[in-house]
N, C-alpha and C positions, 0 to 999 in steps of 0.2 A: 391583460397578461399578468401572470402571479409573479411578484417581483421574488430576485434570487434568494433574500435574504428567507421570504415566506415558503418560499420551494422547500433550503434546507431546515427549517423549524419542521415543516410537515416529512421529512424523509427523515430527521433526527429523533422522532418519538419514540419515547419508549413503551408505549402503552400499545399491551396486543391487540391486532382489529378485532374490532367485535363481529361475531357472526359469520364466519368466511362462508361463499357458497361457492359451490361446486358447480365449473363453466364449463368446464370439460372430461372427454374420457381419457387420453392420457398426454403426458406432456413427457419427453425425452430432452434431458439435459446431457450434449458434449460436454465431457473434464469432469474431475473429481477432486477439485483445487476446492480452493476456499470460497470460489465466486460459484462454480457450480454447486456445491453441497449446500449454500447456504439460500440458491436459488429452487433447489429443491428440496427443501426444508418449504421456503414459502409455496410452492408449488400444491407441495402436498395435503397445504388447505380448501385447495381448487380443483383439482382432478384424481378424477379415480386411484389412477398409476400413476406411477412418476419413475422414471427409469433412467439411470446414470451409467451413461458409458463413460469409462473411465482405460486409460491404456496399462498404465502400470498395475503390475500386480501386488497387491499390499496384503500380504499375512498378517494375522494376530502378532505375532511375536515382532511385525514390523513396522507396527500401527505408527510407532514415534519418531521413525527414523526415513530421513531424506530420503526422495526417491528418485527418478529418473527424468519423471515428465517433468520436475522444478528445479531446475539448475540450482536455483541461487540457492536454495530451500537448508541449506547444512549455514547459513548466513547471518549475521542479525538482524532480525525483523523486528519492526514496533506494530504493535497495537493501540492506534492511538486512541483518544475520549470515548469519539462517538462511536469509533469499530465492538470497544467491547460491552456498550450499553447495546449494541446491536445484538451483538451475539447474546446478552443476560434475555434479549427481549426475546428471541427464537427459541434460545435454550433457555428455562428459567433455572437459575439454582449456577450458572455455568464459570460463576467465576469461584464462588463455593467450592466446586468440583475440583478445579484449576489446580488449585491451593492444595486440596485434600491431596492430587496427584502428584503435587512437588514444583508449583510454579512457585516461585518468587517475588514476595513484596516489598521491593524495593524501601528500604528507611529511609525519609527522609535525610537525616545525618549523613546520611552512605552515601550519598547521590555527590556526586562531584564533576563542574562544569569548566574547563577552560576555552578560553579566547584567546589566540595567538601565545598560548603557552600561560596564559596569565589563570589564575584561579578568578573563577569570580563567583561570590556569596550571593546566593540568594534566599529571600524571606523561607521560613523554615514548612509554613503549611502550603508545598503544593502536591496535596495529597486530600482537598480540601472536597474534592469531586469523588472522591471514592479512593478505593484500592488500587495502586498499579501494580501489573501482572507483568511478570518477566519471567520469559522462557524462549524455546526453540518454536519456530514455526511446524516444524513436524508433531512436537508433543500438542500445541494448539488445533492445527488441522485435524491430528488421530482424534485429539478428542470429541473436535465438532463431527468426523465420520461418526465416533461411537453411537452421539446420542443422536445421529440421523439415521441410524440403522435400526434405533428401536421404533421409529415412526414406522406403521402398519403399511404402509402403500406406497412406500419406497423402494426399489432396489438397486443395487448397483450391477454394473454386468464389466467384464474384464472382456473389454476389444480395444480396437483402434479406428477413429471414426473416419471414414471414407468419402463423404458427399452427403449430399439432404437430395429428394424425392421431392417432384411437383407436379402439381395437378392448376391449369390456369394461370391463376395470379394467385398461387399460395401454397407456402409448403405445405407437405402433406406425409416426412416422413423423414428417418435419416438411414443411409446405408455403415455400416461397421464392420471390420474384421474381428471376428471373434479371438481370445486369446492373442500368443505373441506370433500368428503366423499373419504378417501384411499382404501375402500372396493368396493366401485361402480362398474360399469363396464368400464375398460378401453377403450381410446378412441385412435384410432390410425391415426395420420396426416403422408402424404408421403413427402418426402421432398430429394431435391438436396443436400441439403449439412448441415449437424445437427452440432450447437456448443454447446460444454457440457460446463456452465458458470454456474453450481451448487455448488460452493464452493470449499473447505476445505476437504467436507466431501461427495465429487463426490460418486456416485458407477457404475462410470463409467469400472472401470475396473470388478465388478461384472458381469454386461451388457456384457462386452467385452468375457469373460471366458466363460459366460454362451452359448454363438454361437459358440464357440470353437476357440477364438481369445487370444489370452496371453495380460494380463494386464501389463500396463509399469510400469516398477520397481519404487521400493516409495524408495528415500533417508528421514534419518528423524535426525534431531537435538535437541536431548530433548534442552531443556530452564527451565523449571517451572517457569512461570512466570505469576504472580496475579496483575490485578492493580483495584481499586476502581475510583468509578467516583461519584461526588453531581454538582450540578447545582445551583447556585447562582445568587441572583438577585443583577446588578453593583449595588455600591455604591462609589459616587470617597470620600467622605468623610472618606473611607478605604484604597483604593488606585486606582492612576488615571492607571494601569496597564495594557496595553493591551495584552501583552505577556507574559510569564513567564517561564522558562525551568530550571530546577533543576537536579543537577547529582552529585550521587558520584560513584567513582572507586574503586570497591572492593580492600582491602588492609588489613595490620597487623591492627586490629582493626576497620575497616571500612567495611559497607554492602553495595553491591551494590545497590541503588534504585534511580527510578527518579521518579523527579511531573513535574507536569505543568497546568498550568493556559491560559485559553484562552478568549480571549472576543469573542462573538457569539453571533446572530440575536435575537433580540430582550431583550437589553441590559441584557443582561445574560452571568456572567463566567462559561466556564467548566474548575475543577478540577479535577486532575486525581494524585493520588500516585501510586506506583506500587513497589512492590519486586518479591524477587524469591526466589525457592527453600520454603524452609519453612517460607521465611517472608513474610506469605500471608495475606494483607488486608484484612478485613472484611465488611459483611455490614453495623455493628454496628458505629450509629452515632459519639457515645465517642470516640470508635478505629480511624474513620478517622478524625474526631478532634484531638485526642494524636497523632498520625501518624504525622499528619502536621504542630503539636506543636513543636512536639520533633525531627524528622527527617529532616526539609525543614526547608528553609528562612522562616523568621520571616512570609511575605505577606502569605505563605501559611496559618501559624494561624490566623493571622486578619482575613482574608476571612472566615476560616471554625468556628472562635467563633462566627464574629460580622456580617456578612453577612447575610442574608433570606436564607436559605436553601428552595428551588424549589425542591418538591420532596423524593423521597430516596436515599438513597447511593445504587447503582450498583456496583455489579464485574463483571468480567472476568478471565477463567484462560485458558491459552495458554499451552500444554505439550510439545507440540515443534512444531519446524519449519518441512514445509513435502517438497518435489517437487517430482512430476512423471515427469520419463525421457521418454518420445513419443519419444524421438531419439534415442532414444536405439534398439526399436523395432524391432528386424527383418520381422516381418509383420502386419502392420498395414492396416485395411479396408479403401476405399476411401469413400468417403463425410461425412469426420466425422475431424472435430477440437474442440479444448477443452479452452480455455482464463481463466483469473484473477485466484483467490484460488484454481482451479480445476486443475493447472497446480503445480502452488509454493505457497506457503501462509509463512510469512516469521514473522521473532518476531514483534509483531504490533509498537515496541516503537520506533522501524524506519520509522515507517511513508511511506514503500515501496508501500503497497497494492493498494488505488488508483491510484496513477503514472502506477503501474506494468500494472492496468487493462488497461488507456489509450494506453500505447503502445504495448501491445497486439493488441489491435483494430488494431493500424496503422500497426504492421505485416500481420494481414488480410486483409487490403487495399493494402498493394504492392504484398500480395499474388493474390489477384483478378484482379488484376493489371495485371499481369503476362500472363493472358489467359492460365489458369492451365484449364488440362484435370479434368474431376471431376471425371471419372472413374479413377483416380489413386489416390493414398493415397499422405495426403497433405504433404510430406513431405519441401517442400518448406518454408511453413509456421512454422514448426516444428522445425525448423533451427535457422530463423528466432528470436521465442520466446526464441529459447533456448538463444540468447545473452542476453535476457532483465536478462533470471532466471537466469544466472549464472554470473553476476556483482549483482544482486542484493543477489541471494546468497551465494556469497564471504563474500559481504558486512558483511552481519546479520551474517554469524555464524563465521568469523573471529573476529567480535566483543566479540559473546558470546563464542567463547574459551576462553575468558580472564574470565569470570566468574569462582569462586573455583566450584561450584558443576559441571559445563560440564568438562567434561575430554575427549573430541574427539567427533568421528575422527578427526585427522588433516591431514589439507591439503596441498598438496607439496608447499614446499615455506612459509608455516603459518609464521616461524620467522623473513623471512627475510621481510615479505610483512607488519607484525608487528614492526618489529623495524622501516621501513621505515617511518611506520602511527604514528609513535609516534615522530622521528626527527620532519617531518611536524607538527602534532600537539602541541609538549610544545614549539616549539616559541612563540615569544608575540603575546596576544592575538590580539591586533591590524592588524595584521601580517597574523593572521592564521585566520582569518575572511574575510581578504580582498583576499588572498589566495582563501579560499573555494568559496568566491562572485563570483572571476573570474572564478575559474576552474570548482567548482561543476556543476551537471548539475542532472541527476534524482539518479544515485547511485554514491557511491565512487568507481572511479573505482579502487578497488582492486588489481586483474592483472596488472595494471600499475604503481602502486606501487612498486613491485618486481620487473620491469623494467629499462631500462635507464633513461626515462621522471622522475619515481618516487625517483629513486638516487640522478638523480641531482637534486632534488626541494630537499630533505633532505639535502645535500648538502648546499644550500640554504640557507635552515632554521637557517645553524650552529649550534653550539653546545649547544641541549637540556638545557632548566633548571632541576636542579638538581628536581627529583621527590619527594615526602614526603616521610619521612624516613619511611624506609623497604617497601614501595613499589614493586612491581615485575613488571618491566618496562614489561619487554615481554609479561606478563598475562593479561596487563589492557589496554597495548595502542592501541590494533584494538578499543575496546569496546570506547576508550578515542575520537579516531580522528573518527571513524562513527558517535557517538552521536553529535560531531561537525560540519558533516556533515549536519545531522538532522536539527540542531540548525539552519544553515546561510539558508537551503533549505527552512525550514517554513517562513523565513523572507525574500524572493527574488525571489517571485512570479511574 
């Protein structure tokens, strides 16, 4: 069995496969998110056609701009390390392109980090990995549709997808309502091999049950977690800020919440606060004003009194984290895989989502890779993703067991894989920045933590700084050393 460490070395490359062959005549990808575009992108080195039902409709004029089927999508998102070595590798030139259209390369100098209000310094090169790109998820997506529209054997089709078609033990097609009419008459495309990249809020396993196929079990993590978003026109006579990341660690008189400030295309910050549980933002302008008065750095207020508010204030609320285990299945149909939220959707304020979808894709490139029989169920591929979900879902919910309102489940090892994250983490910040530069890469790997590698870097680290009185080291340090992860990954791009 290929240990996880060797799993993510071979899903993390950036060198294009050589040779792709063509395994099939056509492959039909559900969604038009970042996990489906980027699934047919790889597709489209294997089959004839590749065909993308997608429900919203997205004009030219509105390539950059949030849509319907992504709530959060008007939000900040990260791109972390290996998401956008991903995308340079599908798209070449793509971060190039990025920049030419107005993303944002965060300065080092610009980047600024607090911990429970406190600033803290860190080494000045973590920019040592390349460029980081900072912008809006919609300007990112339009652009990966762009340069997937000029691949020849691509298309997108504007429905809403209704059910998949079978034949035996294997799919054999998907049905879709064309356009915004969900009553019309369905239309049905036959296809090799169907990817379900509809979200979060898949009903794929509906689909599944309905043919008399058992749906993969759902794990779930509540969270409650709320964050607000306003859009702000720069102004350096405010502050010249390019970065901004705000945390505190739930504690004896202390609420969990983070902000963050971003600079993004077309000299515009996005602000983001966020709680949980019942400290839920609002969309009320005052609220995210007081919010970021009273709760964040100082820059947060400047921004939200003296800044042009672009807009309205946006929320989001998250109930929990989901993943379906496909590997559990004792019978799964063949020509059918599922990529991005439709698999795991994880706490957004990890910044996991778009990474998770890039390395999906590249699971389905060394699946196709493979010369897999297509009458058999992809189990391969299923293996495969299962490495990404489950370092990434370590990651997110060993975090948020440090929160007081989650109370479980926990997972074997939780204390010991926490105490670990926390030696690592309350070293000097200097320290534990140049640390995550070197070692991070798209998740924390958790599992290694509770390991020999993660002992001895504690080890290492020496003996923790004393934490704020009454603290509960064990409750807060997954939550402490993930969001540190976060931190050095949006800056080392």
């Amino acid at each position: 069995m290929v240990s996880a460490s060797r799993a993510f070395a071979e899903l993390g490359t950036t060198e294009r496969p050589p040779d792709p062959q063509r395994v099939m005549g056509r492959a039909v990808v559900l969604g038009g998110s970042m996990a489906g575009l980027l699934a047919a992108r790889v597709l489209s080195d294997h089959a004839d056609e590749v065909l993308v039902v997608e429900r919203d409709t997205i004009e030219p004029a509105d390539a950059f701009t949030a849509r319907p089927g992504v709530p959060q999508g008007g939000h900040v998102h990260a791109l972390l390390n290996s998401g956008q070595l991903q995308l340079e590798r599908w798209f070449p030139g793509f971060a190039d392109e990025a920049v030419a259209a107005g993303a944002v390369v965060p300065h080092a100098d610009l980047v600024q980090h607090y911990v429970n209000g406190t600033r803290r310094r860190y080494a000045n090169d973590l920019t040592i990995r390349g460029r980081a790109l900072s912008a809006t998820r919609p300007f990112l997506e339009g652009l990966v549709r762009a340069r997937l529209g000029q691949v020849p054997n691509v298309r997108i089709l504007h429905g809403r997808a209704s059910g998949i078609r079978m034949s035996g033990d294997r799919v054999t097609g998907v049905e879709y309502h064309p356009g915004d009419a969900p009553d019309g008459d369905a239309v049905t495309e036959p296809a090799d091999l169907v990817v379900d990249a509809t979200g979060r809020s898949s009903r794929l396993g509906d689909w599944l049950t309905g043919h008399g196929w058992p749906a993969p079990p759902m794990r779930r993590m509540p969270i409650k977690l709320t964050y607000a978003t306003a859009v702000f026109r720069r102004d350096p006579a405010i502050s010249d800020a390019d970065t901004v990341f705000s945390q505190y660690l739930p504690g004896p008189g202390q609420v969990a919440r983070i902000g963050g400030i971003v600079a993004v295309e077309d000299d515009r910050w996005l602000m983001l606060v966020a709680g949980y549980d019942d400290d839920r933002p609002a969309r009320d302008r005052d609220d995210f004003a007081t919010r970021c008065r009273r709760d964040f750095p100082a820059v947060f207020g400047d921004v939200a009194e003296r800044a042009e508010m672009l807009g309205e204030v946006i929320t989001y609320h998250q109930a929990d984290s989901r993943r379906r285990d496909f590997h559990l299945l004792d019978r799964l149909p063949a020509g059918l895989v599922a990529a991005g939220d439709a698999i795991a959707s994880f706490n957004p304020v990890y910044g996991q989502g778009m990474t998770s979808a890039t390395l999906h894709a590249s699971a389905l490139s060394a699946y196709l890779h493979g010369a897999p029989r297509l009458d058999e169920p992809a189990r391969d591929y299923f293996a495969a993703v299962r490495v990404v979900v489950d370092a990434a879902w370590q990651t997110s919910t060993t975090a948020d067991l440090g929160l007081p309102h989650v109370d479980g489940p926990y997972p074997p090892g939780y204390r010991l894989i926490a105490g670990a994250a926390n030696l690592i983490f309350m070293r000097r910040p200097t320290q534990a920045a140049q640390h995550a530069a070197e070692h991070g890469h798209h998740h924390a790997r958790a599992p290694q933590l509770a390991g020999p590698a993660g002992r001895a870097a504690a080890r290492r680290a020496g003996p923790p700084s004393p934490p704020p009185p009454g603290r509960l080291v064990t409750r807060t340090s997954g939550a402490a050393v993930k969001h540190r992860c976060l931190e050095v990954s949006c800056t080392t791009h």
